[in-house]
ZAPANU-362022 format. One record per atom (N, C-alpha, C, O): residue in three letters; x, y, z. Coordinates in steps of 0.2 Angstrom, whole numbers, plus 5000, padded with zeros to 4 digits. Layout:
% ZAPANU-362022
ALAXYZ...
***
This chain:
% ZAPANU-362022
UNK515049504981UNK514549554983UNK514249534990UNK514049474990UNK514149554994UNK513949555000UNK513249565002UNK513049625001UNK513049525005UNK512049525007UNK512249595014UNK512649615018UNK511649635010UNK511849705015UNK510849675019UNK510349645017UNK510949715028UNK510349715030UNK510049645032UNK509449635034UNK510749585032UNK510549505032UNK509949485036UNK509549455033UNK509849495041UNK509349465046UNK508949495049UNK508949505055UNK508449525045UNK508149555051UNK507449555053UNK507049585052UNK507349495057UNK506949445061UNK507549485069UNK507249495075UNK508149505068UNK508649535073UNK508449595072UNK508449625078UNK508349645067UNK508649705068UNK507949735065UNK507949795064UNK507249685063UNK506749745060UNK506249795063UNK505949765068UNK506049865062UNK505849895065UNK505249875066UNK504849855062UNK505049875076UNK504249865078UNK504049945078UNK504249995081UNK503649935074UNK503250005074UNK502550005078UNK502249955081UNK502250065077UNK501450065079UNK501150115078UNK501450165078UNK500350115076UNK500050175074UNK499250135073UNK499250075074UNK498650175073UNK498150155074UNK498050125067UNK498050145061UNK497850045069UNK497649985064UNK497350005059UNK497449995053UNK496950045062UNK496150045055UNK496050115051UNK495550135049UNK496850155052UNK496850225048UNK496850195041UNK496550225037UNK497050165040UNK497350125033UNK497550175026UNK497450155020UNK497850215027UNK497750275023UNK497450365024UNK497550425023UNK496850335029UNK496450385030UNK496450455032UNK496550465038UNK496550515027UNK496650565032UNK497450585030UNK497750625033UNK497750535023UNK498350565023UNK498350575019UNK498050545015UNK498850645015UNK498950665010UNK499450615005UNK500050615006UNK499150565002UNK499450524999UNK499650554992UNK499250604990UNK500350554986UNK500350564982UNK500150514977UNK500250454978UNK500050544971UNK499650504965UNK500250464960UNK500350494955UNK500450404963UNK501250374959UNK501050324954UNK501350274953UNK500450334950UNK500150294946UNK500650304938UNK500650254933UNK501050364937UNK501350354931UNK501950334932UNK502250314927UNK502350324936UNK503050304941UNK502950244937UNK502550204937UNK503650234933UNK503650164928UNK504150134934UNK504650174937UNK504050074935UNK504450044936UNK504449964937UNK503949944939UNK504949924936UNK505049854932UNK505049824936UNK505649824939UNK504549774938UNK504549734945UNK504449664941UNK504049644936UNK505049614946UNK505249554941UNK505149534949UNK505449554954UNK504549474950UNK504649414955UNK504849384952UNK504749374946UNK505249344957UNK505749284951UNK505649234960UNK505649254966UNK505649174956UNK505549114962UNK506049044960UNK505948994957UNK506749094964UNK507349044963UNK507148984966UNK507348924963UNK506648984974UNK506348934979UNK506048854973UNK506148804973UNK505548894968UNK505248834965UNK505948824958UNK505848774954UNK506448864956UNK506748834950UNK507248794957UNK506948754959UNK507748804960UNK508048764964UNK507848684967UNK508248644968UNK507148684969UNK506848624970UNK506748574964UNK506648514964UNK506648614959UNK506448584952UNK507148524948UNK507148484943UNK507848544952UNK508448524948UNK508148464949UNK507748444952UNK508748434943UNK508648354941UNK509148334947UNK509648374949UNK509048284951UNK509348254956UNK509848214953UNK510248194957UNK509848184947UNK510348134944UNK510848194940UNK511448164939UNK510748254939UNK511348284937UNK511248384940UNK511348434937UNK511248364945UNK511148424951UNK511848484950UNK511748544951UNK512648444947UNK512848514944UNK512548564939UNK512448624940UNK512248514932UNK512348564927UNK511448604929UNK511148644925UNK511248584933UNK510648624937UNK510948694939UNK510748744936UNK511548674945UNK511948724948UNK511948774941UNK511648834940UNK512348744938UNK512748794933UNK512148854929UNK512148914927UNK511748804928UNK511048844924UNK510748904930UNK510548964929UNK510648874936UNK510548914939UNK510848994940UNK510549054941UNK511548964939UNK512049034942UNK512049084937UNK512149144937UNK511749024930UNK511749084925UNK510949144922UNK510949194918UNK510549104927UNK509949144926UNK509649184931UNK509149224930UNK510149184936UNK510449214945UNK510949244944UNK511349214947UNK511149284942UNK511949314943UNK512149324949UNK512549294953UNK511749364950UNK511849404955UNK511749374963UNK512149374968UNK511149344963UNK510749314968UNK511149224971UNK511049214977UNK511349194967UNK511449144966UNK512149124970UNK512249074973UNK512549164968UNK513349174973UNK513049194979UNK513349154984UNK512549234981UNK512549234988UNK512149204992UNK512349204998UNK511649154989UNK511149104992UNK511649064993UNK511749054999UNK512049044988UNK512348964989UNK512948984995UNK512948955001UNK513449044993UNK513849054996UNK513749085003UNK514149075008UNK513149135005UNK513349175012UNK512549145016UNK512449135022UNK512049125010UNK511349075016UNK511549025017UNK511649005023UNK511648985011UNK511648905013UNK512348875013UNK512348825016UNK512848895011UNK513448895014UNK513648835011UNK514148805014UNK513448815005UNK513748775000UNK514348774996UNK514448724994UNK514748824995UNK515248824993UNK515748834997UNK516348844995UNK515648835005UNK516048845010UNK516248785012UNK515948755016UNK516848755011UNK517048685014UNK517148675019UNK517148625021UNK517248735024UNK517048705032UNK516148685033UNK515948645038UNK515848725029UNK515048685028UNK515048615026UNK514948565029UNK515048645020UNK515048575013UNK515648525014UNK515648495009UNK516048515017UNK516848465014UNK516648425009UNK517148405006UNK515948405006UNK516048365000UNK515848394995UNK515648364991UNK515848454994UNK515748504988UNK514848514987UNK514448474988UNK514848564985UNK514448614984UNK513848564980UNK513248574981UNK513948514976UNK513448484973UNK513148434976UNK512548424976UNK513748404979UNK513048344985UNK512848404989UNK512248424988UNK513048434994UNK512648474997UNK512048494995UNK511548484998UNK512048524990UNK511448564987UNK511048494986UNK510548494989UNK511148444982UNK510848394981UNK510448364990UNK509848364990UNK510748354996UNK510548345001UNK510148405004UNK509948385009UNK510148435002UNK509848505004UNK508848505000UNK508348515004UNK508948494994UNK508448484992UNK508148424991UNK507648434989UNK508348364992UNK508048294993UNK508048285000UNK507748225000UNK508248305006UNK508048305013UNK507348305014UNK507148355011UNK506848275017UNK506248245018UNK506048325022UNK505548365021UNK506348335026UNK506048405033UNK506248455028UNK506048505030UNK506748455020UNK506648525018UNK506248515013UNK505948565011UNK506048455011UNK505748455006UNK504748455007UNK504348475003UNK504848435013UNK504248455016UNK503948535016UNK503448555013UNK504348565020UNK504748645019UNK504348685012UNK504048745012UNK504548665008UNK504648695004UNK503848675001UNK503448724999UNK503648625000UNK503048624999UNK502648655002UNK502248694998UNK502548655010UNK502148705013UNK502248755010UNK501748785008UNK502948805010UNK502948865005UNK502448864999UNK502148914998UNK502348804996UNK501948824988UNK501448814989UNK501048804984UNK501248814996UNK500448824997UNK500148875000UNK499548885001UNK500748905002UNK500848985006UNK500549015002UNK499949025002UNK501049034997UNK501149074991UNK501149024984UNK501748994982UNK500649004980UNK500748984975UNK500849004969UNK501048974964UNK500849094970UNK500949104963UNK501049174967UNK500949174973UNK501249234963UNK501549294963UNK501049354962UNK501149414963UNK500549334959UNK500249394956UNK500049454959UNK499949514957UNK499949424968UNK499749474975UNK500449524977UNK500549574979UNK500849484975UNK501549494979UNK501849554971UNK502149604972UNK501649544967UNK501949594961UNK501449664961UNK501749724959UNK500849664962UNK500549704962UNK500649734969UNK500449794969UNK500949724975UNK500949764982UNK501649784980UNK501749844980UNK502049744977UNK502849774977UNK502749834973UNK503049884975UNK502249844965UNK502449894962UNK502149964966UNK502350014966UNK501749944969UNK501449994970UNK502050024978UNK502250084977UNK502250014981UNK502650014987UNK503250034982UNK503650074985UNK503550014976UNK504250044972UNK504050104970UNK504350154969UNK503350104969UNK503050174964UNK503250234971UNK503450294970UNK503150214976UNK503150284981UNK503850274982UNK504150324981UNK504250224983UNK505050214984UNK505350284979UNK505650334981UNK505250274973UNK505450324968UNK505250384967UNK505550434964UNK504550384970UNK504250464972UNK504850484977UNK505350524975UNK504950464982UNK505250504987UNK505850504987UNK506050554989UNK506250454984UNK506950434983UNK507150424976UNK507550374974UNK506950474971UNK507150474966UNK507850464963UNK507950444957UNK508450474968UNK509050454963UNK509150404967UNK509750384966UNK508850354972UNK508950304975UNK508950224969UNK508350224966UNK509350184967UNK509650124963UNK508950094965UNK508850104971UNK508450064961UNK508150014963UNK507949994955UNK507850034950UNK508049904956UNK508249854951UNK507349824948UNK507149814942UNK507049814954UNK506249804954UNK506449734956UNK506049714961UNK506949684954UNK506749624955UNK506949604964UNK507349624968UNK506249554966UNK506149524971UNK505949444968UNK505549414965UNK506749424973UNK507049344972UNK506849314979UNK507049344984UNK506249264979UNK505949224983UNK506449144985UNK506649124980UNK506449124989UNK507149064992UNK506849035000UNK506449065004UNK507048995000UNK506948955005UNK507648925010UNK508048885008UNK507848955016UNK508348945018UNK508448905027UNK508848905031UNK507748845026UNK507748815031UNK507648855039UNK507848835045UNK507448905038UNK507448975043UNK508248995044UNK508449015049UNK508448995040UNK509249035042UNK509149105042UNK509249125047UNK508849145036UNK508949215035UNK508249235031UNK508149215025UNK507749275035UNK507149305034UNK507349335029UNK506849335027UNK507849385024UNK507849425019UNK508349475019UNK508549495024UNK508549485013UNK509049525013UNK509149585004UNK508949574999UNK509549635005UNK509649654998UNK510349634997UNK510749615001UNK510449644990UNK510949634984UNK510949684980UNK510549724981UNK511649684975UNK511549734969UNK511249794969UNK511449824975UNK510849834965UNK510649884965UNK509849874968UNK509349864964UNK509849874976UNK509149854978UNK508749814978UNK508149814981UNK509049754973UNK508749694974UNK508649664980UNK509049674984UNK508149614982UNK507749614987UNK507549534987UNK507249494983UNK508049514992UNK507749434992UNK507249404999UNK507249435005UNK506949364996UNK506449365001UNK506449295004UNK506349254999UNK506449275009UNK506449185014UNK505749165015UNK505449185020UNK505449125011UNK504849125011UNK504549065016UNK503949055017UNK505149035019UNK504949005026UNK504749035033UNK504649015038UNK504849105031UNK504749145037UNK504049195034UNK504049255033UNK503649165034UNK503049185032UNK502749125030UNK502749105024UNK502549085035UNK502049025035UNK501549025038UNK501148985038UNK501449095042UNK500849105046UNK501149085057UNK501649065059UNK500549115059UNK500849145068UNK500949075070UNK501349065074UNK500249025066UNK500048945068UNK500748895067UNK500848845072UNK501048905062UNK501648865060UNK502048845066UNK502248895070UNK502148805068UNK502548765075UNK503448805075UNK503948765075UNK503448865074UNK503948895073UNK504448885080UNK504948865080UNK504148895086UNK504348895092UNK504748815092UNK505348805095UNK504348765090UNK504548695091UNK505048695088UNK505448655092UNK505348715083UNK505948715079UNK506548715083UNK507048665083UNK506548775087UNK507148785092UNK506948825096UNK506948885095UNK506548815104UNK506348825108UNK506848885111UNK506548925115UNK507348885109UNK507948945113UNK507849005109UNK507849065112UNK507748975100UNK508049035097UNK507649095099UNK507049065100UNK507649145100UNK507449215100UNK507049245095UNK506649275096UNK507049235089UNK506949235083UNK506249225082UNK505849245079UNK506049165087UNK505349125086UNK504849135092UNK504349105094UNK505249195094UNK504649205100UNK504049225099UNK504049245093UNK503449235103UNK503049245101UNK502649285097UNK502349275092UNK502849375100UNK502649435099UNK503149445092UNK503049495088UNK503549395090UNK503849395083UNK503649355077UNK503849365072UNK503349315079UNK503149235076UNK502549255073UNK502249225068UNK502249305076UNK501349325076UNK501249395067UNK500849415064UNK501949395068UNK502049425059UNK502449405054UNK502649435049UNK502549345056UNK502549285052UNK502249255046UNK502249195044UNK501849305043UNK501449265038UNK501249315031UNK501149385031UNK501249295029UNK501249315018UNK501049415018UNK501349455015UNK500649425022UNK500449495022UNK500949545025UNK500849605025UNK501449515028UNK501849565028UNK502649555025UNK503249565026UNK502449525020UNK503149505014UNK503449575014UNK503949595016UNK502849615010UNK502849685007UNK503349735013UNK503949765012UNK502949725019UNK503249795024UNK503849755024UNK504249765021UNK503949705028UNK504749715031UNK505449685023UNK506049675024UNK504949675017UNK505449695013UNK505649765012UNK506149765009UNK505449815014UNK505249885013UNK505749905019UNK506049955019UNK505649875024UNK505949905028UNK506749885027UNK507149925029UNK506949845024UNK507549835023UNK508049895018UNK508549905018UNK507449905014UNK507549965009UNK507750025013UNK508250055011UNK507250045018UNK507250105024UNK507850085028UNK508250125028UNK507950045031UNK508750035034UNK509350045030UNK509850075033UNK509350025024UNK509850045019UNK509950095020UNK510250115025UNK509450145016UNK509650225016UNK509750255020UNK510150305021UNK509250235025UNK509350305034UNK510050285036UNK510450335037UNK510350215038UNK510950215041UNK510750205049UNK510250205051UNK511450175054UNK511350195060UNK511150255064UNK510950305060UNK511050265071UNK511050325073UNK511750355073UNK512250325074UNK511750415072UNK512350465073UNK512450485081UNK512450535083UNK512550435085UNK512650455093UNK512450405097UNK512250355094UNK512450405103UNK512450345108UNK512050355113UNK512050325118UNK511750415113UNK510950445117UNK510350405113UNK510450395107UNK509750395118UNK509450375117UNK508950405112UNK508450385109UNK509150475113UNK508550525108UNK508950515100UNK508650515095UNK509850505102UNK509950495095UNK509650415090UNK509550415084UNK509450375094UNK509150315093UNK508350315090UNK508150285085UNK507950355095UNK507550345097UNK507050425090UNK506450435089UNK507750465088UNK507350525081UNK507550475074UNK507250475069UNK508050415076UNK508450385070UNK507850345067UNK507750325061UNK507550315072UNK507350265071UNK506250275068UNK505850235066UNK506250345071UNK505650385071UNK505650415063UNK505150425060UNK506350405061UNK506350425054UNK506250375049UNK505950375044UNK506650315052UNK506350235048UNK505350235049UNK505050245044UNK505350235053UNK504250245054UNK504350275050UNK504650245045UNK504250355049UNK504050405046UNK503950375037UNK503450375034UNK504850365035UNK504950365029UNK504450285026UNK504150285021UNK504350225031UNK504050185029UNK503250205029UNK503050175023UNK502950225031UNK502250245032UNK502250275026UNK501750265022UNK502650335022UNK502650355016UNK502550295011UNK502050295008UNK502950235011UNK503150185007UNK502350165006UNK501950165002UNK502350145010UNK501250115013UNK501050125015UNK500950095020UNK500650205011UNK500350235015UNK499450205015UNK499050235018UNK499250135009UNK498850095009UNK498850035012UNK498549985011UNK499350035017UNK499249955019UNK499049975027UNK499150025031UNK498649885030UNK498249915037UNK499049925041UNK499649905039UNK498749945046UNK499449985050UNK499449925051UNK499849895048UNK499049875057UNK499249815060UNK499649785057UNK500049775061UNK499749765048UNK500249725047UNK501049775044UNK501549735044UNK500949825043UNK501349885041UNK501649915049UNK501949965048UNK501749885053UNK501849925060UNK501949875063UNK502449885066UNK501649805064UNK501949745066UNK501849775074UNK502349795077UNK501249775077UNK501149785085UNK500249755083UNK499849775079UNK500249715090UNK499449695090UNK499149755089UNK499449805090UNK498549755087UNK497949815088UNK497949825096UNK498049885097UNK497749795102UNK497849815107UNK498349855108UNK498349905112UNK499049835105UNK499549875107UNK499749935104UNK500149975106UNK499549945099UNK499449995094UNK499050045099UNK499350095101UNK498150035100UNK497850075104UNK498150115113UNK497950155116UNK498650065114UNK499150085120UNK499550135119UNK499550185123UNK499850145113UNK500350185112UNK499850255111UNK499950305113UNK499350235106UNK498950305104UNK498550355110UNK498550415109UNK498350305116UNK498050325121UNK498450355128UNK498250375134UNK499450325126UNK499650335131UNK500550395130UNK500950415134UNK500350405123UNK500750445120UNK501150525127UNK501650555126UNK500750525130UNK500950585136UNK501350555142UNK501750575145UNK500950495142UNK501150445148UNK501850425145UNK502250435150UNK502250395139UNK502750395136UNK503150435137UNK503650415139UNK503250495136UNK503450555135UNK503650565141UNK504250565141UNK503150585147UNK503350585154UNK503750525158UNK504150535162UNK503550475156UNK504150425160UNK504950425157UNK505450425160UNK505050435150UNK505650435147UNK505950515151UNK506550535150UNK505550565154UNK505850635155UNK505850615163UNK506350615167UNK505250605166UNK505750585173UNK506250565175UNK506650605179UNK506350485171UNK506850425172UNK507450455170UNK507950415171UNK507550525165UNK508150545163UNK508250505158UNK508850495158UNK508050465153UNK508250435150UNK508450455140UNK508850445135UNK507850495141UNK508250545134UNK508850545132UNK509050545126UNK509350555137UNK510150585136UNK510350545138UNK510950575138UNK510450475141UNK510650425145UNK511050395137UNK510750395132UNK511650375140UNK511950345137UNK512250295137UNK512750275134UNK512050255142UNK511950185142UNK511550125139UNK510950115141UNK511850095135UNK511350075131UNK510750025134UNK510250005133UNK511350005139UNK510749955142UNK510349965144UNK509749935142UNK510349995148UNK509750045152UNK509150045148UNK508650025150UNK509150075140UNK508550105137UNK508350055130UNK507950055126UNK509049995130UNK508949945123UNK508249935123UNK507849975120UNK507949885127UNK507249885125UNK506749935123UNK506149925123UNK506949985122UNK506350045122UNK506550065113UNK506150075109UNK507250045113UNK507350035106UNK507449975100UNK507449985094UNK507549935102UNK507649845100UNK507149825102UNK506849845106UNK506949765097UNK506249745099UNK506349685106UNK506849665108UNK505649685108UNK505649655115UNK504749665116UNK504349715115UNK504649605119UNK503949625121UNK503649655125UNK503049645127UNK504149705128UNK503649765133UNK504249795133UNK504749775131UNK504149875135UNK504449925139UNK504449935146UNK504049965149UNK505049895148UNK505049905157UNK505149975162UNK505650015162UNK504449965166UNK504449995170UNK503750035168UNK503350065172UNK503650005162UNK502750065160UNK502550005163UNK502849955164UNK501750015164UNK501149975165UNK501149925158UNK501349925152UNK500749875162UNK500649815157UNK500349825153UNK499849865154UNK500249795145UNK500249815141UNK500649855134UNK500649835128UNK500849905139UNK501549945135UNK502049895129UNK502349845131UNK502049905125UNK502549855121UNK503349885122UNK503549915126UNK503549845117UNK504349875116UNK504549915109UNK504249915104UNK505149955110UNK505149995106UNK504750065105UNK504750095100UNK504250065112UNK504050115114UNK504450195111UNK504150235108UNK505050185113UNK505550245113UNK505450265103UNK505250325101UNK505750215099UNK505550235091UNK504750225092UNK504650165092UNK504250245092UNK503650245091UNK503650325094UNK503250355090UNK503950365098UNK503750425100UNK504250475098UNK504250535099UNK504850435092UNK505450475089UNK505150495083UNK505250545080UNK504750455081UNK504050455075UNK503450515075UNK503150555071UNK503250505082UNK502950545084UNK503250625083UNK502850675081UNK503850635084UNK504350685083UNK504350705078UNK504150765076UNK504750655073UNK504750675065UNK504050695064UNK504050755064UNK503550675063UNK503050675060UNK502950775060UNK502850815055UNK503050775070UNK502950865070UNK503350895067UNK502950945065UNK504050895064UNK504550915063UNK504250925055UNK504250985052UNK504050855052UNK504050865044UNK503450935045UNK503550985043UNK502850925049UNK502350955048UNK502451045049UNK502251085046UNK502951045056UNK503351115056UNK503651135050UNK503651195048UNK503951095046UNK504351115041UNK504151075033UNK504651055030UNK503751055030UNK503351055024UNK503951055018UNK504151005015UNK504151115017UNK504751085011UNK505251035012UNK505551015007UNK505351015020UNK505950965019UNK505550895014UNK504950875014UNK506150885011UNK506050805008UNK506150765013UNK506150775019UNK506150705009UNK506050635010UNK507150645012UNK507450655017UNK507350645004UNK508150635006UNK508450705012UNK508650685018UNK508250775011UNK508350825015UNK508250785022UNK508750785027UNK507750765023UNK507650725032UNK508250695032UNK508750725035UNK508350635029UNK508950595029UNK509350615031UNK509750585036UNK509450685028UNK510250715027UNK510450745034UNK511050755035UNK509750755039UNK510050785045UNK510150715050UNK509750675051UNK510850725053UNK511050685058UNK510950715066UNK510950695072UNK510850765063UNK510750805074UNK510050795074UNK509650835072UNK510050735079UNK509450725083UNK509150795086UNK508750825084UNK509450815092UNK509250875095UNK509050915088UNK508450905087UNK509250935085UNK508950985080UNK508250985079UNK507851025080UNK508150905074UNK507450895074UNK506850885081UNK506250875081UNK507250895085UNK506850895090UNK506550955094UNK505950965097UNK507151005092UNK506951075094UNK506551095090UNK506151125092UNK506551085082UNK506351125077UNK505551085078UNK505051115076UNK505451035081UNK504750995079UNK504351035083UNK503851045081UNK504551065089UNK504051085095UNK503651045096UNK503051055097UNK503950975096UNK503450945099UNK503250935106UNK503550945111UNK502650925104UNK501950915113UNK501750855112UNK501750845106UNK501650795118UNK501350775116UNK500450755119UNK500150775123UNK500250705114UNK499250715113UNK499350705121UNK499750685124UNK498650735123UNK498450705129UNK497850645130UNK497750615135
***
């Protein structure tokens, strides 16, 4: 089985919207009777737990109380049954893996992070409960398996929606993440700064939103930039209780940039011709994360371009009320929802 959505500290949507809406003003649905079976399971503290004098029949118990989970941590995170990793087998690895002093460090800091589940089970159900509102025949398992993978892979799905979660990538903005590996891209700043326990929830969710929406259908920037407007869209439905600031992953200042400059947005992408441009390079930053959009004034974040595709949809659902959740999905022509939104934008 293959880890679907592997890394997305590379591919997770920077969003934006005003910090302190928290809900306010939106037609929230009532998914309080919505059953659904939410299992946090913390492979991270049974894994560290094995006995080190007999670290296979550890393995073995583990694989069997992990089916699912447990082929992919060992085999596609930590690369323990791969002999060009491992050449001395999967049991000392894993044994050196967990008795290593900087992982073992690691992991501790983890259980100080998060000690216990009870915050992390109550946000997840309530986030599965709207999942199931909107995406009723969409496969969801409930269970969220928590792991430590020395910063390899911020989180990934399995199975039917299962949800694994790298609890090293959630230590807080403070964490000397940058020192680790000064080059990686991954620990830059404007990424490092949502780095911590309060956004387990959204960018698990968003991994869930990547699944179903898919790439964009085209290689224009408006196909990118409605695709990705649909990811915002459908996530803000998922939580529609949590503050934007940590749900949308852009400072508060930069949240109010986007809110105050939404026309100024609008007008530089229609000048510059950049809507139909199909060069990708030209327009990545406006849809890949980066910490500015070149050429606006300072301040401007990145990924500006999905923050105004969002802006789009939003018009679009609101022109058109009976579309669902899945019906949005189902349309791949960008221009369509573009036309049919009428959208203006605020001054």
């Amino acid at each position: 089985m293959n880890v679907r959505n592997g890394l997305f500290l590379l591919f997770a949507i920077f969003l934006c919207v005003n910090a302190c809406e928290c809900g306010k003003g939106k037609d929230i649905p009532n998914v309080s009777d919505i059953q659904v079976d939410v299992k946090i399971r913390r492979f991270d503290q049974d894994l560290f737990a094995l006995d080190t004098n007999d670290v296979a029949s550890g393995l073995a118990a583990l694989e069997g109380k992990y089916p699912e989970f447990a082929p992919i941590f060992f085999g596609q995170v930590l690369g323990s049954t791969d002999s060009t990793i491992a050449p001395e087998g999967p049991t000392k690895y894993v044994k050196g893996f967990i008795t290593h002093p900087a992982v073992r460090k690691l992991y501790d800091t983890c259980q100080v992070v998060l000690p216990d589940s009870k915050r992390l089970e109550k946000d997840f159900r309530q986030a599965f409960q709207f999942f199931k509102y909107y995406f009723p025949t969409q496969p969801l398992s409930g269970e969220v398996v928590t792991y430590i993978s020395e910063y390899t892979i911020g989180g990934f799905l399995y199975g039917e929606n299962s949800i694994g979660v790298g609890l090293d990538f959630y230590l807080g903005e403070t964490y000397p993440y940058q020192s680790i590996n000064p080059e990686n891209p991954n620990f830059s700043q404007y990424l490092v700064r949502t780095f911590n326990k309060d956004h387990i929830v959204s960018k698990s969710m968003q991994l869930l939103v990547d699944d179903i929406t898919g790439p964009a259908k085209g290689n224009r920037m408006i196909d990118y930039m409605i695709q990705n407007g649909k990811k915002l869209y459908i996530l803000d439905h998922l939580l529609p209780n949590t503050p934007d600031s940590v749900r949308l992953e852009y400072s508060q200042k930069q949240v109010t940039w986007c809110n105050e400059n939404e026309a100024n947005i609008w007008a530089y992408f229609f000048s510059e011709k950049l809507l139909y441009s199909t060069d990708y390079n030209t327009y990545r930053k406006f849809v890949e994360p980066s910490p500015d959009s070149p050429g606006m004034p300072e301040g401007a974040p990145g990924r500006t371009a999905n923050w105004l595709g969002w802006q789009i949809v939003k018009a679009f659902m609101e022109k058109n009320p009976k579309t669902t959740m899945e019906q949005l999905l189902a349309i791949t022509d960008a221009q369509f929802i573009m036309d049919k939104s009428k959208y203006k934008p605020k001054k």
